[in-house]
C-alpha positions in Angstrom: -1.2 2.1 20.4 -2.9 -0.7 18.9 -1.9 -1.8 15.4 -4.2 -1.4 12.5 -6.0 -4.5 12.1 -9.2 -2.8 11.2 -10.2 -0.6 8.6 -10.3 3.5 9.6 -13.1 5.5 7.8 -11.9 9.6 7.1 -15.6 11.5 6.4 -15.0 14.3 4.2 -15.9 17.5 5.0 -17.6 17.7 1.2 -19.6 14.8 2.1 -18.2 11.1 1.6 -15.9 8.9 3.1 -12.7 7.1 2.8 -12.2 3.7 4.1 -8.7 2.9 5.0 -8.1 -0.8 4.8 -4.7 -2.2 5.8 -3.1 -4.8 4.8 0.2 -6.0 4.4 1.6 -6.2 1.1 2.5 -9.5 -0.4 0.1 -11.6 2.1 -3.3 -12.8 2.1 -5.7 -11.6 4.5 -8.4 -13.8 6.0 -11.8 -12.6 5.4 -12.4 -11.4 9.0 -9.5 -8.8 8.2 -11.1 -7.5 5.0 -13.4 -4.8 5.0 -17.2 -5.0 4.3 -18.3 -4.8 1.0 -20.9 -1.5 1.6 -18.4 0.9 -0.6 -18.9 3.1 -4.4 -15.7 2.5 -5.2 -12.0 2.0 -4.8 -8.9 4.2 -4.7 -5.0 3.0 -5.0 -1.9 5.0 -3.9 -0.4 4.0 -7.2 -0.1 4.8 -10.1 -2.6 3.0 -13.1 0.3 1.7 -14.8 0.4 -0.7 -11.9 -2.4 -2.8 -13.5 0.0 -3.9 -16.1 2.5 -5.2 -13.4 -0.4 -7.2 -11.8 -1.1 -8.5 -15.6 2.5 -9.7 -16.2 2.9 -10.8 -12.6 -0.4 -12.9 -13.0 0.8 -14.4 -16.0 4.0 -15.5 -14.2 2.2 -17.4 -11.6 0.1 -19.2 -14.1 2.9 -19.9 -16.2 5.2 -21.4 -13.4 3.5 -21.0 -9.9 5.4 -18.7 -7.1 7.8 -17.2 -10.3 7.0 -13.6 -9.4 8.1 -14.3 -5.7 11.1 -16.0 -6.7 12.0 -12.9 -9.4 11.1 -10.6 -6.5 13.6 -12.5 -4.5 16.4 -12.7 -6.4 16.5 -9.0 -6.7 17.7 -8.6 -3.6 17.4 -5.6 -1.5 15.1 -5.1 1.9 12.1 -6.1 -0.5 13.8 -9.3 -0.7 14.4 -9.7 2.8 10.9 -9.0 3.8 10.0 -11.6 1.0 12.2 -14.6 2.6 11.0 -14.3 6.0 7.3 -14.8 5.3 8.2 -18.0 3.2 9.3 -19.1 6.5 5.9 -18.3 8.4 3.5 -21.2 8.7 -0.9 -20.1 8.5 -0.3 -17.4 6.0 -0.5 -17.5 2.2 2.9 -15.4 1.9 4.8 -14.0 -0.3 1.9 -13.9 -3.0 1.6 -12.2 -5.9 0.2 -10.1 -7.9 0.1 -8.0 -4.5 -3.1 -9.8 -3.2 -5.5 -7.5 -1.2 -4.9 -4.5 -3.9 -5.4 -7.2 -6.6 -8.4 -8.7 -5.1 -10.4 -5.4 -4.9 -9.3 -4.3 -8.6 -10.7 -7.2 -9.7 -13.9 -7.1 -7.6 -14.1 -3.2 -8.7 -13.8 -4.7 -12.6 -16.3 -7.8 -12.4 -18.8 -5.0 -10.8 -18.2 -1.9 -13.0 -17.2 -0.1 -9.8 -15.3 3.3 -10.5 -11.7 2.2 -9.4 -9.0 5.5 -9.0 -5.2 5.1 -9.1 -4.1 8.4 -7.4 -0.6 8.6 -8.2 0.7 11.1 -10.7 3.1 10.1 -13.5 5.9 11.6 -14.6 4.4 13.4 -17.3 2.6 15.8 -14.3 6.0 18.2 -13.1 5.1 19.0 -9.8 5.2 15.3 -9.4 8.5 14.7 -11.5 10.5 17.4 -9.5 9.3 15.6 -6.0 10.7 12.1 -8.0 13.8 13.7 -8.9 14.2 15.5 -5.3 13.5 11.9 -3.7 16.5 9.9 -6.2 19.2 12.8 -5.2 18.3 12.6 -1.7 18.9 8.7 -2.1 21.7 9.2 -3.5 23.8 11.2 -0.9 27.0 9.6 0.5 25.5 9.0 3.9 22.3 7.1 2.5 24.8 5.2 0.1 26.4 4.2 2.6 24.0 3.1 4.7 23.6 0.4 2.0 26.8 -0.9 3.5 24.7 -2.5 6.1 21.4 -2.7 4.9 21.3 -6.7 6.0 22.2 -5.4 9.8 19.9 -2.7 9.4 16.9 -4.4 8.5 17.4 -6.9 11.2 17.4 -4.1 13.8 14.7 -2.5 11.8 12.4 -5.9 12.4 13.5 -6.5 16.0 12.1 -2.5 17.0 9.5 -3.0 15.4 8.0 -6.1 16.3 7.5 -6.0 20.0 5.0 -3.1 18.8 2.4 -5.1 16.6 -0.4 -6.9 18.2 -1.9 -10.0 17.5 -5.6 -9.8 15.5 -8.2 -11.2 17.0 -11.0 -13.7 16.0 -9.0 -15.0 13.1 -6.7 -18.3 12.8 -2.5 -18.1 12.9 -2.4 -14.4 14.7 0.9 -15.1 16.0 2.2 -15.5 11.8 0.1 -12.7 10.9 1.2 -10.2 13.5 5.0 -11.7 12.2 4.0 -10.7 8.8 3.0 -7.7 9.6 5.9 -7.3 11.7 8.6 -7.8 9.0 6.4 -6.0 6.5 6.5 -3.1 8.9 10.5 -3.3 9.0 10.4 -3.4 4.9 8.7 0.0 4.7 10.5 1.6 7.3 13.5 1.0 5.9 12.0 2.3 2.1 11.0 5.4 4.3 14.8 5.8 5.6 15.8 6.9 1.9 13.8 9.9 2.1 13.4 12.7 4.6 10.7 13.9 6.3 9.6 16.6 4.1 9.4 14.5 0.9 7.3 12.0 2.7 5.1 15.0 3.6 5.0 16.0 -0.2 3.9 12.8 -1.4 1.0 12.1 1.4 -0.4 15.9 0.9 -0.4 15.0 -3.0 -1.8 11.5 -2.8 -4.7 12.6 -0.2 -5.3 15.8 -2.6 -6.1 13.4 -5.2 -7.8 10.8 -3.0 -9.9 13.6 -1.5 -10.2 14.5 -5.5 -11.8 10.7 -6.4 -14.2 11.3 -3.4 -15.5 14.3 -5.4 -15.9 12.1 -8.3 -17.5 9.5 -7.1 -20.1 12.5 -5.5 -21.2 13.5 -8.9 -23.3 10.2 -8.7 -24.0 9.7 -4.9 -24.4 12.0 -2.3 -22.4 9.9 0.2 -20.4 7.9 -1.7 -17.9 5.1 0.7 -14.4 4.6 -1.1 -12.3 1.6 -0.2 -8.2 2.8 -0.1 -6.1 -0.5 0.7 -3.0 1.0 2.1 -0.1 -0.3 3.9 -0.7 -0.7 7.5 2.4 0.9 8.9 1.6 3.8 6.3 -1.8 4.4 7.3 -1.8 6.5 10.0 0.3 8.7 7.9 -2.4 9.1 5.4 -5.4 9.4 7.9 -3.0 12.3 9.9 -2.6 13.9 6.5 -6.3 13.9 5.2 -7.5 15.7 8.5 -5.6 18.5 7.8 -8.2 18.5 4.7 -5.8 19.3 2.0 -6.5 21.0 -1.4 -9.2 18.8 -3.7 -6.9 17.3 -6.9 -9.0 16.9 -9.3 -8.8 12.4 -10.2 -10.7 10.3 -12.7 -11.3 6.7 -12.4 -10.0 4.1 -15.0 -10.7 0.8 -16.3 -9.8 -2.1 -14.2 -10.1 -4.7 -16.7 -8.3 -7.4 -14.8 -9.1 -11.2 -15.1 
């Protein structure tokens, strides 16, 4: 299976599609990579909340420039370990942040008054409170504790499946650092995946597209075949697109104010 270099489009059954754009977090994508700019609008798997951390993260690069990334670092954990080995890969502007391809498209969504949706629930909805408490006991059992043990090895192992798998993009410069990047970034988010089990994960994507299919209905209030832009993760993405065929149940989401500079 070829990796996912290129953006997917989901039509909805209502009328409306979803553009699936992956990227890998932390980098910046050449422009060939990006999608075309013929879409209504744009929809985050996060929550809105999120726009403050891309604020304060902002701030922190003008204020002392690759700060974030070093903070980020310093925490440790797989997010850490994903972060060192792209300061190590030559061609790719890696680690960045504020997360650069989701950051880029709030901010083209703000300059343009385009309707931009943030998806996730917070923890004042209880359906999606009980799935966040369900996943922190599940991370919590002895076995995934002590996994941790290892998580170094792990990750390691993690990146060495995985890479073999991800194919080099074509028509743009350094594809042999991308395709590392995306490699590693790959081995980060299957190692975030490892905490959970396979029926959370199902939880969360049914909820997410529910509430992406949910901003598609929105943005049909004003155009009868309106295009919406969703950056997600590329090792996550066919994980959404599987889960939005099984067209689940419309949720209904508003768009916010993406008043980013």
């Amino acid at each position: 299976m070829a990796w996912n270099w290129k953006a997917k489009d989901w039509a909805d059954p209502d009328g409306g599609v979803l553009r699936l754009f992956p990227y890998i977090p932390a980098a910046v994508l050449p422009r060939k990579l990006r999608p075309r700019d013929d879409w209504d609008g744009v929809a985050f798997l996060l929550h809105e909340e999120e726009r403050d951390s891309w604020s304060d993260e902002e701030r922190m690069e003008k204020a002392s420039n690759a700060s974030a990334a070093a903070l980020a670092i310093e925490g440790g954990g797989d997010l850490s370990r994903m972060l060192v080995r792209m300061q190590f890969v030559e061609g790719v502007q890696a680690p960045r942040f504020p997360d650069p391809e989701p950051h880029r498209l709030a901010n083209v969504a703000s300059k343009g008054k385009i309707p931009a949706y943030f998806v996730e629930p917070g923890v004042d909805d209880e359906e999606w409170l009980t799935y966040l408490e369900d996943c922190a006991e599940e991370a919590s059992r002895l076995p995934r504790i002590a996994g941790m043990l290892f998580a170094r090895r792990r990750f390691a192992k993690e990146w060495k499946r995985v890479q073999p798998t991800v194919s080099e993009p074509v028509g743009v410069k350094h594809p042999e650092e991308l395709a590392i990047c995306a490699g590693v970034a790959a081995a980060w988010w299957r190692r975030c995946e490892f905490h959970s089990t396979e029926e959370l994960r199902a939880r969360r994507d049914e909820r997410l597209c529910g509430r992406l299919r949910g901003a598609l209905a929105h943005a049909r209030e004003s155009n009868d075949n309106p295009v919406l832009i969703v950056p997600v993760i590329q090792d996550w993405l066919d994980d959404i697109l599987a889960t939005l065929k099984t067209n689940p149940d419309i949720e209904e989401s508003a768009p916010v104010g993406a008043e980013l500079s």
